[in-house]
Legacy VTK file of the C-alpha trace (Angstrom):
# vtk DataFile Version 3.0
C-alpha trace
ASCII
DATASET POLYDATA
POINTS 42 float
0.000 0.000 0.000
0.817 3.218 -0.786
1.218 6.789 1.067
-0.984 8.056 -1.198
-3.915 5.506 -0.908
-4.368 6.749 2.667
-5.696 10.095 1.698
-9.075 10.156 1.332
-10.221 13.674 -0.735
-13.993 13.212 -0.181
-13.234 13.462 4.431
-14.827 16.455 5.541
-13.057 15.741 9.440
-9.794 16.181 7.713
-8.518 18.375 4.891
-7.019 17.174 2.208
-3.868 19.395 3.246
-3.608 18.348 6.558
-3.851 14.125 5.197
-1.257 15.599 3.050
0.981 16.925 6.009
0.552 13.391 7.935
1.098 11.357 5.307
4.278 13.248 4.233
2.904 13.215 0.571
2.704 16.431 -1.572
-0.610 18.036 -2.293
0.001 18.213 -6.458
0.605 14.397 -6.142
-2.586 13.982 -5.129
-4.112 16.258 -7.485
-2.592 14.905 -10.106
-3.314 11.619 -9.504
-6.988 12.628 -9.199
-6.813 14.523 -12.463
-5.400 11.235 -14.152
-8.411 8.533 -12.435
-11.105 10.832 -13.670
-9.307 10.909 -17.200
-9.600 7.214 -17.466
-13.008 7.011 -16.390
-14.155 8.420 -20.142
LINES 1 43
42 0 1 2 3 4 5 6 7 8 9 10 11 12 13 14 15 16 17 18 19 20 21 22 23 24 25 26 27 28 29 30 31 32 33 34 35 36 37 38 39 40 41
């Protein structure tokens, strides 16, 4: 498993940021990687 699969972006207890911060993964990673999973889905 990776850092990044323990981020959820839909939590409204924790921002996205802050996952980001504990995690020690960076925010555009995450964006990115959401940009390129709803590419796919077309």
């Amino acid at each position: 498993m990776m850092r990044q699969d323990w981020i959820d972006m839909k939590d409204n207890l924790v921002a996205t940021t802050r996952q980001c911060e504990l995690a020690g993964v960076s925010r555009a990673t995450m964006y990115a990687r959401q940009k390129a999973q709803s590419g796919r889905r077309r």
